[in-house]
DRENMIVO-437595 format. One record per residue (C-alpha): residue in three letters; x, y, z. Coordinates in steps of 0.2 Angstrom, whole numbers, plus 5000, padded with zeros to 4 digits. Example, Ala and Ser with C-alpha at 12.3 -4.5 7.8 and 13.67 -1.06 7.14 Angstrom:
! DRENMIVO-437595
ALA506249785039/SER506849955036/
***
This chain:
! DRENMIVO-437595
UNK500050005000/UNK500750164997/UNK501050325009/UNK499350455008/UNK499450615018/UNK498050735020/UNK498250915027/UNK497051045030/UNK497151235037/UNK495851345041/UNK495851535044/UNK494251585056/UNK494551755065/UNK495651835049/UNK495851805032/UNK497651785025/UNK498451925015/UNK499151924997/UNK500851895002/UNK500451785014/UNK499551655002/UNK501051704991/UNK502051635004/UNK501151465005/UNK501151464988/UNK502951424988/UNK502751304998/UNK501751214987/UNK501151214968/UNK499651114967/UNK498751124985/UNK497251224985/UNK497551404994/UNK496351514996/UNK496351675009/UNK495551555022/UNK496151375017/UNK497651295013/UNK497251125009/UNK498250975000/UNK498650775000/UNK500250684995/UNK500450504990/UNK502150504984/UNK502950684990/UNK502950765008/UNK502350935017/UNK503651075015/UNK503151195029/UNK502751165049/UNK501051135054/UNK501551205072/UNK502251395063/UNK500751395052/UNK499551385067/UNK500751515075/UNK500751625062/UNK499251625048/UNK497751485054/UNK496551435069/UNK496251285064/UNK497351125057/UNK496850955052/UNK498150815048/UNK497750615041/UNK499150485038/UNK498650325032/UNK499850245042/UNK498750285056/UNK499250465064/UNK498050585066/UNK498250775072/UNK497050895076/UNK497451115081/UNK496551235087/UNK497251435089/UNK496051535100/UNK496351705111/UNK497051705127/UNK495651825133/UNK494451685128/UNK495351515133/UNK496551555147/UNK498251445148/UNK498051395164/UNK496551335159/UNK496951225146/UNK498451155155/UNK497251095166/UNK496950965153/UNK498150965141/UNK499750875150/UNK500450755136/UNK501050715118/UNK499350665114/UNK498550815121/UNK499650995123/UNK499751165124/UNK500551325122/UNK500551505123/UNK501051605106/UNK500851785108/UNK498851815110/UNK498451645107/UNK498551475114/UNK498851325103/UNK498051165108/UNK498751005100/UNK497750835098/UNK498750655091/UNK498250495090/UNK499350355083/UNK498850185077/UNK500150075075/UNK499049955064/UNK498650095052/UNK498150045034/UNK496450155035/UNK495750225018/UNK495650385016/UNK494550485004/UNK495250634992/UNK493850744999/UNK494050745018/UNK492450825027/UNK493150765047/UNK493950955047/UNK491851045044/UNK491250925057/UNK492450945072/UNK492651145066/UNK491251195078/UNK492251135092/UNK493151325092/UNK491851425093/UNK490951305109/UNK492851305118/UNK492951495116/UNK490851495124/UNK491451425139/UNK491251235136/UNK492551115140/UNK492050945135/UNK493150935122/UNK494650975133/UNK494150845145/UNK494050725131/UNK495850755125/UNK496350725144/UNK495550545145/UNK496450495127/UNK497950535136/UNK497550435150/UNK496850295138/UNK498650295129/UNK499650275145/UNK500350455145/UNK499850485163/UNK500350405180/UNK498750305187/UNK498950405204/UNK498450565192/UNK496950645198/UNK495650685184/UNK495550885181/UNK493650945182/UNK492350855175/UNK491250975165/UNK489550975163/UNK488850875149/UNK490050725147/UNK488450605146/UNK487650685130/UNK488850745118/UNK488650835103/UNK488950785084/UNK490650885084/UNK491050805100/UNK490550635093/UNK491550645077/UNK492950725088/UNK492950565099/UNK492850445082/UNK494150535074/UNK495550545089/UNK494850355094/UNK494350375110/UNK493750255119/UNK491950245122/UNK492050135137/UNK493350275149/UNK491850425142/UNK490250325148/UNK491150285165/UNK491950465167/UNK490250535162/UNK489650455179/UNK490350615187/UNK489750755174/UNK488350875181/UNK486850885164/UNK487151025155/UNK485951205159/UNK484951235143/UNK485251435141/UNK483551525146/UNK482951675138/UNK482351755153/UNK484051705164/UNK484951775151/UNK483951965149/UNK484151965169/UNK486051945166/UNK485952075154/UNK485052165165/UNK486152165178/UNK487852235171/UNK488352415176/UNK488052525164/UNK489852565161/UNK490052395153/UNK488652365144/UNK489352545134/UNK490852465133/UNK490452325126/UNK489252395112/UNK490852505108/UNK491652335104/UNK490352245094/UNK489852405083/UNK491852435080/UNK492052255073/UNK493652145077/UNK492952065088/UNK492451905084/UNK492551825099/UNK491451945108/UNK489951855109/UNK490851675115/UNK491651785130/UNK489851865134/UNK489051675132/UNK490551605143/UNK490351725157/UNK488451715156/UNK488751505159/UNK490051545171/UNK488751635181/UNK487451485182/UNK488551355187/UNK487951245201/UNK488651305216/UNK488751115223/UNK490251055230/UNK491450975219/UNK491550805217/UNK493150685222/UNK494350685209/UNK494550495201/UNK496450445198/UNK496750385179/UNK496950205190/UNK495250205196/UNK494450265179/UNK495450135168/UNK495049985179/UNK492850045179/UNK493250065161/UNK493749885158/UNK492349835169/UNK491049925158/UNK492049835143/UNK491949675150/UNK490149705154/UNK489749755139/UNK490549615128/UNK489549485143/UNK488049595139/UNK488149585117/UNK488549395119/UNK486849365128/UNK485949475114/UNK486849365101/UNK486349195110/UNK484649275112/UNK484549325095/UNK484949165089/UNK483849055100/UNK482249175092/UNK482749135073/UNK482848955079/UNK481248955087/UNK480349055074/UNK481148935060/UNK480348795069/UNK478648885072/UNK478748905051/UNK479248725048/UNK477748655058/UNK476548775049/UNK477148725031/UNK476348565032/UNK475948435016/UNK474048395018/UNK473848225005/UNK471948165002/UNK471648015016/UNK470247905016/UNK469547885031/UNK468747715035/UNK466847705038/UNK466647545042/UNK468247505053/UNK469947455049/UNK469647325038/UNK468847485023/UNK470347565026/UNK471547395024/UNK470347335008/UNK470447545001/UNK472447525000/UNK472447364992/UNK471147434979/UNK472847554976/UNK474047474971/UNK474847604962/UNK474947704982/UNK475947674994/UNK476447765011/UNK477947805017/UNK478847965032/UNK479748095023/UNK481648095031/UNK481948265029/UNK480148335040/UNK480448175052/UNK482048255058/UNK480748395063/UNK479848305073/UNK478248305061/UNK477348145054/UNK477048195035/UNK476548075025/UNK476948085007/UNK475847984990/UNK477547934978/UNK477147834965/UNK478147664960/
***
Protein backbone atom coordinates (compact mmCIF):
# COMPACT_ATOMS: atom_id res chain seq x y z
CA UNK A 1 0.00 0.00 0.00
CA UNK A 2 1.39 3.23 -0.57
CA UNK A 3 1.91 6.31 1.79
CA UNK A 4 -1.32 9.01 1.66
CA UNK A 5 -1.18 12.17 3.67
CA UNK A 6 -3.96 14.57 4.07
CA UNK A 7 -3.63 18.30 5.47
CA UNK A 8 -5.93 20.86 5.98
CA UNK A 9 -5.89 24.61 7.43
CA UNK A 10 -8.45 26.89 8.21
CA UNK A 11 -8.38 30.61 8.78
CA UNK A 12 -11.64 31.68 11.18
CA UNK A 13 -10.97 35.01 12.90
CA UNK A 14 -8.77 36.65 9.90
CA UNK A 15 -8.41 36.02 6.39
CA UNK A 16 -4.88 35.55 5.02
CA UNK A 17 -3.27 38.31 2.94
CA UNK A 18 -1.89 38.31 -0.68
CA UNK A 19 1.52 37.84 0.47
CA UNK A 20 0.81 35.56 2.85
CA UNK A 21 -0.91 33.07 0.37
CA UNK A 22 1.94 33.92 -1.85
CA UNK A 23 4.08 32.50 0.89
CA UNK A 24 2.22 29.28 0.92
CA UNK A 25 2.21 29.13 -2.39
CA UNK A 26 5.82 28.31 -2.38
CA UNK A 27 5.35 25.92 -0.50
CA UNK A 28 3.32 24.12 -2.66
CA UNK A 29 2.28 24.23 -6.38
CA UNK A 30 -0.74 22.15 -6.59
CA UNK A 31 -2.64 22.43 -3.09
CA UNK A 32 -5.68 24.35 -2.96
CA UNK A 33 -5.10 28.05 -1.29
CA UNK A 34 -7.47 30.25 -0.80
CA UNK A 35 -7.49 33.43 1.82
CA UNK A 36 -8.95 31.08 4.32
CA UNK A 37 -7.89 27.50 3.43
CA UNK A 38 -4.78 25.78 2.60
CA UNK A 39 -5.55 22.35 1.83
CA UNK A 40 -3.60 19.37 0.00
CA UNK A 41 -2.73 15.38 -0.07
CA UNK A 42 0.45 13.55 -0.99
CA UNK A 43 0.82 10.10 -2.07
CA UNK A 44 4.22 10.08 -3.21
CA UNK A 45 5.70 13.59 -1.92
CA UNK A 46 5.73 15.23 1.66
CA UNK A 47 4.62 18.62 3.38
CA UNK A 48 7.30 21.31 2.98
CA UNK A 49 6.14 23.76 5.73
CA UNK A 50 5.49 23.28 9.70
CA UNK A 51 1.99 22.69 10.75
CA UNK A 52 3.02 23.97 14.41
CA UNK A 53 4.41 27.81 12.59
CA UNK A 54 1.39 27.82 10.36
CA UNK A 55 -0.94 27.50 13.39
CA UNK A 56 1.32 30.14 14.90
CA UNK A 57 1.33 32.33 12.47
CA UNK A 58 -1.68 32.34 9.69
CA UNK A 59 -4.54 29.54 10.79
CA UNK A 60 -6.91 28.67 13.74
CA UNK A 61 -7.63 25.53 12.83
CA UNK A 62 -5.36 22.48 11.47
CA UNK A 63 -6.36 18.90 10.50
CA UNK A 64 -3.78 16.13 9.52
CA UNK A 65 -4.58 12.12 8.28
CA UNK A 66 -1.82 9.57 7.57
CA UNK A 67 -2.78 6.35 6.39
CA UNK A 68 -0.45 4.77 8.41
CA UNK A 69 -2.58 5.52 11.16
CA UNK A 70 -1.51 9.11 12.88
CA UNK A 71 -3.94 11.57 13.11
CA UNK A 72 -3.58 15.45 14.33
CA UNK A 73 -6.10 17.85 15.19
CA UNK A 74 -5.22 22.11 16.29
CA UNK A 75 -6.90 24.57 17.42
CA UNK A 76 -5.56 28.57 17.87
CA UNK A 77 -7.95 30.56 20.04
CA UNK A 78 -7.43 33.95 22.14
CA UNK A 79 -5.93 34.03 25.32
CA UNK A 80 -8.84 36.31 26.60
CA UNK A 81 -11.25 33.65 25.55
CA UNK A 82 -9.41 30.20 26.55
CA UNK A 83 -7.06 31.08 29.44
CA UNK A 84 -3.56 28.86 29.58
CA UNK A 85 -3.90 27.77 32.84
CA UNK A 86 -7.06 26.50 31.81
CA UNK A 87 -6.23 24.42 29.29
CA UNK A 88 -3.11 23.03 30.95
CA UNK A 89 -5.58 21.85 33.24
CA UNK A 90 -6.14 19.27 30.69
CA UNK A 91 -3.76 19.28 28.17
CA UNK A 92 -0.61 17.37 29.97
CA UNK A 93 0.77 14.97 27.28
CA UNK A 94 2.07 14.12 23.70
CA UNK A 95 -1.47 13.15 22.74
CA UNK A 96 -3.00 16.17 24.27
CA UNK A 97 -0.77 19.75 24.56
CA UNK A 98 -0.67 23.27 24.77
CA UNK A 99 0.96 26.41 24.34
CA UNK A 100 0.97 29.95 24.53
CA UNK A 101 2.07 32.02 21.18
CA UNK A 102 1.67 35.66 21.66
CA UNK A 103 -2.32 36.13 21.94
CA UNK A 104 -3.15 32.81 21.39
CA UNK A 105 -3.09 29.49 22.82
CA UNK A 106 -2.50 26.36 20.66
CA UNK A 107 -3.94 23.27 21.51
CA UNK A 108 -2.62 20.09 19.92
CA UNK A 109 -4.59 16.65 19.64
CA UNK A 110 -2.52 13.05 18.13
CA UNK A 111 -3.68 9.90 17.91
CA UNK A 112 -1.43 7.08 16.57
CA UNK A 113 -2.35 3.58 15.36
CA UNK A 114 0.22 1.49 15.07
CA UNK A 115 -1.97 -1.05 12.70
CA UNK A 116 -2.76 1.78 10.42
CA UNK A 117 -3.79 0.81 6.80
CA UNK A 118 -7.10 2.95 6.91
CA UNK A 119 -8.55 4.46 3.56
CA UNK A 120 -8.80 7.68 3.27
CA UNK A 121 -11.02 9.54 0.79
CA UNK A 122 -9.70 12.51 -1.65
CA UNK A 123 -12.39 14.84 -0.12
CA UNK A 124 -12.02 14.73 3.53
CA UNK A 125 -15.19 16.41 5.37
CA UNK A 126 -13.82 15.26 9.36
CA UNK A 127 -12.30 18.94 9.41
CA UNK A 128 -16.35 20.76 8.73
CA UNK A 129 -17.56 18.32 11.33
CA UNK A 130 -15.12 18.89 14.36
CA UNK A 131 -14.87 22.78 13.12
CA UNK A 132 -17.67 23.82 15.68
CA UNK A 133 -15.63 22.53 18.49
CA UNK A 134 -13.71 26.35 18.33
CA UNK A 135 -16.32 28.35 18.63
CA UNK A 136 -18.23 25.96 21.81
CA UNK A 137 -14.38 26.10 23.59
CA UNK A 138 -14.15 29.87 23.29
CA UNK A 139 -18.38 29.74 24.79
CA UNK A 140 -17.18 28.40 27.75
CA UNK A 141 -17.68 24.54 27.14
CA UNK A 142 -15.06 22.27 28.09
CA UNK A 143 -15.93 18.74 27.04
CA UNK A 144 -13.72 18.66 24.39
CA UNK A 145 -10.83 19.47 26.69
CA UNK A 146 -11.89 16.73 28.91
CA UNK A 147 -12.08 14.35 26.27
CA UNK A 148 -8.49 15.09 24.97
CA UNK A 149 -7.40 14.32 28.75
CA UNK A 150 -9.03 10.77 28.94
CA UNK A 151 -7.20 9.73 25.35
CA UNK A 152 -4.14 10.58 27.28
CA UNK A 153 -4.95 8.56 30.04
CA UNK A 154 -6.48 5.87 27.56
CA UNK A 155 -2.72 5.88 25.79
CA UNK A 156 -0.79 5.46 28.98
CA UNK A 157 0.55 8.93 28.96
CA UNK A 158 -0.43 9.62 32.67
CA UNK A 159 0.53 8.06 36.06
CA UNK A 160 -2.62 5.90 37.32
CA UNK A 161 -2.15 8.00 40.83
CA UNK A 162 -3.11 11.11 38.34
CA UNK A 163 -6.13 12.78 39.62
CA UNK A 164 -8.80 13.59 36.79
CA UNK A 165 -9.00 17.58 36.18
CA UNK A 166 -12.73 18.81 36.47
CA UNK A 167 -15.46 16.99 35.05
CA UNK A 168 -17.69 19.44 32.99
CA UNK A 169 -21.04 19.37 32.58
CA UNK A 170 -22.31 17.46 29.71
CA UNK A 171 -19.90 14.41 29.32
CA UNK A 172 -23.18 11.92 29.15
CA UNK A 173 -24.78 13.63 26.09
CA UNK A 174 -22.49 14.79 23.58
CA UNK A 175 -22.81 16.54 20.60
CA UNK A 176 -22.25 15.62 16.80
CA UNK A 177 -18.81 17.61 16.70
CA UNK A 178 -17.95 16.01 20.06
CA UNK A 179 -18.98 12.64 18.55
CA UNK A 180 -17.05 12.82 15.36
CA UNK A 181 -14.16 14.43 17.51
CA UNK A 182 -14.21 11.14 19.72
CA UNK A 183 -14.49 8.90 16.33
CA UNK A 184 -11.80 10.69 14.79
CA UNK A 185 -9.00 10.73 17.77
CA UNK A 186 -10.40 7.03 18.73
CA UNK A 187 -11.45 7.40 22.08
CA UNK A 188 -12.55 4.90 23.78
CA UNK A 189 -16.27 4.72 24.37
CA UNK A 190 -16.02 2.53 27.45
CA UNK A 191 -13.41 5.37 29.72
CA UNK A 192 -16.50 8.30 28.39
CA UNK A 193 -19.61 6.38 29.67
CA UNK A 194 -17.87 5.58 33.01
CA UNK A 195 -16.27 9.19 33.46
CA UNK A 196 -19.60 10.65 32.38
CA UNK A 197 -20.79 9.06 35.73
CA UNK A 198 -19.45 12.29 37.48
CA UNK A 199 -20.56 15.02 34.85
CA UNK A 200 -23.41 17.45 36.11
CA UNK A 201 -26.48 17.62 32.86
CA UNK A 202 -25.76 20.40 30.96
CA UNK A 203 -28.17 23.97 31.75
CA UNK A 204 -30.30 24.66 28.67
CA UNK A 205 -29.61 28.60 28.26
CA UNK A 206 -33.04 30.40 29.22
CA UNK A 207 -34.19 33.34 27.65
CA UNK A 208 -35.48 35.10 30.61
CA UNK A 209 -32.02 33.93 32.83
CA UNK A 210 -30.13 35.40 30.18
CA UNK A 211 -32.11 39.12 29.78
CA UNK A 212 -31.72 39.19 33.75
CA UNK A 213 -27.99 38.89 33.28
CA UNK A 214 -28.18 41.41 30.79
CA UNK A 215 -29.95 43.24 33.03
CA UNK A 216 -27.89 43.19 35.62
CA UNK A 217 -24.38 44.69 34.20
CA UNK A 218 -23.34 48.18 35.28
CA UNK A 219 -23.94 50.43 32.73
CA UNK A 220 -20.37 51.26 32.15
CA UNK A 221 -20.01 47.78 30.51
CA UNK A 222 -22.84 47.16 28.74
CA UNK A 223 -21.39 50.83 26.89
CA UNK A 224 -18.47 49.15 26.55
CA UNK A 225 -19.29 46.33 25.16
CA UNK A 226 -21.53 47.79 22.49
CA UNK A 227 -18.46 49.98 21.62
CA UNK A 228 -16.76 46.66 20.72
CA UNK A 229 -19.41 44.77 18.78
CA UNK A 230 -20.39 48.07 16.61
CA UNK A 231 -16.45 48.67 16.09
CA UNK A 232 -15.90 45.04 14.57
CA UNK A 233 -12.83 42.84 15.49
CA UNK A 234 -14.27 41.27 17.54
CA UNK A 235 -15.14 37.96 16.73
CA UNK A 236 -15.10 36.37 19.78
CA UNK A 237 -17.25 38.90 21.62
CA UNK A 238 -20.18 36.99 21.72
CA UNK A 239 -18.43 33.49 22.97
CA UNK A 240 -16.86 35.54 26.02
CA UNK A 241 -20.37 37.12 26.81
CA UNK A 242 -21.91 33.49 26.44
CA UNK A 243 -18.91 32.07 28.69
CA UNK A 244 -19.48 34.40 31.32
CA UNK A 245 -23.15 34.15 31.18
CA UNK A 246 -22.52 30.05 31.79
CA UNK A 247 -20.05 30.87 34.28
CA UNK A 248 -22.69 32.59 36.12
CA UNK A 249 -25.28 29.68 36.39
CA UNK A 250 -23.07 27.02 37.33
CA UNK A 251 -24.20 24.85 40.10
CA UNK A 252 -22.73 25.99 43.27
CA UNK A 253 -22.69 22.13 44.61
CA UNK A 254 -19.55 21.05 45.97
CA UNK A 255 -17.20 19.47 43.82
CA UNK A 256 -17.01 15.95 43.35
CA UNK A 257 -13.87 13.69 44.44
CA UNK A 258 -11.48 13.53 41.74
CA UNK A 259 -10.95 9.80 40.22
CA UNK A 260 -7.24 8.81 39.64
CA UNK A 261 -6.52 7.66 35.76
CA UNK A 262 -6.27 3.94 37.91
CA UNK A 263 -9.68 4.09 39.16
CA UNK A 264 -11.25 5.29 35.72
CA UNK A 265 -9.22 2.66 33.63
CA UNK A 266 -9.99 -0.37 35.88
CA UNK A 267 -14.37 0.87 35.89
CA UNK A 268 -13.53 1.17 32.15
CA UNK A 269 -12.61 -2.37 31.52
CA UNK A 270 -15.31 -3.39 33.84
CA UNK A 271 -17.94 -1.62 31.65
CA UNK A 272 -15.96 -3.34 28.61
CA UNK A 273 -16.30 -6.66 29.91
CA UNK A 274 -19.79 -5.93 30.80
CA UNK A 275 -20.63 -5.07 27.79
CA UNK A 276 -18.98 -7.89 25.68
CA UNK A 277 -21.07 -10.44 28.54
CA UNK A 278 -23.97 -8.24 27.76
CA UNK A 279 -23.78 -8.39 23.31
CA UNK A 280 -22.93 -12.15 23.85
CA UNK A 281 -26.34 -12.82 25.56
CA UNK A 282 -28.26 -10.59 22.80
CA UNK A 283 -26.46 -12.85 20.11
CA UNK A 284 -27.36 -16.14 21.97
CA UNK A 285 -30.72 -14.61 22.44
CA UNK A 286 -30.98 -13.54 18.96
CA UNK A 287 -30.12 -16.86 17.85
CA UNK A 288 -32.31 -18.98 20.07
CA UNK A 289 -35.56 -16.62 18.39
CA UNK A 290 -34.52 -17.37 14.67
CA UNK A 291 -34.30 -20.96 15.84
CA UNK A 292 -37.51 -21.10 17.33
CA UNK A 293 -39.41 -19.07 14.77
CA UNK A 294 -37.80 -21.42 11.97
CA UNK A 295 -39.47 -24.26 13.86
CA UNK A 296 -42.85 -22.30 14.41
CA UNK A 297 -42.59 -21.94 10.14
CA UNK A 298 -41.64 -25.52 9.56
CA UNK A 299 -44.52 -27.01 11.65
CA UNK A 300 -46.92 -24.65 9.85
CA UNK A 301 -45.76 -25.69 6.16
CA UNK A 302 -47.45 -28.75 6.40
CA UNK A 303 -48.14 -31.36 3.11
CA UNK A 304 -51.95 -32.14 3.51
CA UNK A 305 -52.39 -35.54 0.95
CA UNK A 306 -56.28 -36.77 0.38
CA UNK A 307 -56.76 -39.71 3.13
CA UNK A 308 -59.55 -42.02 3.18
CA UNK A 309 -61.10 -42.38 6.14
CA UNK A 310 -62.61 -45.80 7.05
CA UNK A 311 -66.48 -45.96 7.66
CA UNK A 312 -66.74 -49.15 8.46
CA UNK A 313 -63.67 -49.91 10.55
CA UNK A 314 -60.20 -50.92 9.78
CA UNK A 315 -60.89 -53.64 7.63
CA UNK A 316 -62.32 -50.42 4.56
CA UNK A 317 -59.37 -48.86 5.20
CA UNK A 318 -56.92 -52.21 4.80
CA UNK A 319 -59.30 -53.31 1.62
CA UNK A 320 -59.16 -49.15 0.21
CA UNK A 321 -55.11 -49.53 0.09
CA UNK A 322 -55.13 -52.82 -1.60
CA UNK A 323 -57.86 -51.37 -4.13
CA UNK A 324 -54.41 -49.01 -4.80
CA UNK A 325 -52.03 -50.63 -5.70
CA UNK A 326 -50.37 -48.10 -7.52
CA UNK A 327 -50.29 -45.93 -3.67
CA UNK A 328 -48.13 -46.54 -1.20
CA UNK A 329 -47.17 -44.75 2.20
CA UNK A 330 -44.13 -43.94 3.34
CA UNK A 331 -42.40 -40.75 6.44
CA UNK A 332 -40.51 -38.23 4.68
CA UNK A 333 -36.90 -38.25 6.20
CA UNK A 334 -36.14 -34.74 5.89
CA UNK A 335 -39.86 -33.40 7.98
CA UNK A 336 -39.27 -36.51 10.43
CA UNK A 337 -36.08 -35.03 11.64
CA UNK A 338 -38.55 -32.14 12.61
CA UNK A 339 -40.41 -33.95 14.61
CA UNK A 340 -43.56 -34.08 12.15
CA UNK A 341 -45.40 -37.30 10.82
CA UNK A 342 -46.10 -36.23 7.05
CA UNK A 343 -47.07 -38.56 4.97
CA UNK A 344 -46.16 -38.37 1.34
CA UNK A 345 -48.37 -40.37 -1.90
CA UNK A 346 -44.96 -41.40 -4.42
CA UNK A 347 -45.81 -43.38 -7.07
CA UNK A 348 -43.72 -46.85 -7.97
Amino acid sequence: MSEYQYYEFQAIDRPLTERETATLRGCSSRATITPTRFVNNYSYGSFKGNASEWMAKYFDVFLYLANWGTREFMLRLPARVLSLETAQRYCVSDAASVRAKGDHVILEFRSDDEEGGEWIGEENGTLASVLPLRADLAGGDLRVLYLAWLLSAQLGELDDSDEEPSCPPGLGKLSAPLEAFVDFMRIDRDLIEVAAAASPELVATDDAALQRWVAALPESEKTALLVRLIGGGEAHLRAELLRRFRESRAPEAPPAKARTVGELLKAAGGARRSGAARRRSTRRAGRRGVSVKQRTRASATLWHWPSVRPRHGASSMRSSRRSSPRSTTRRSPSLATCGMSVFVAAGR
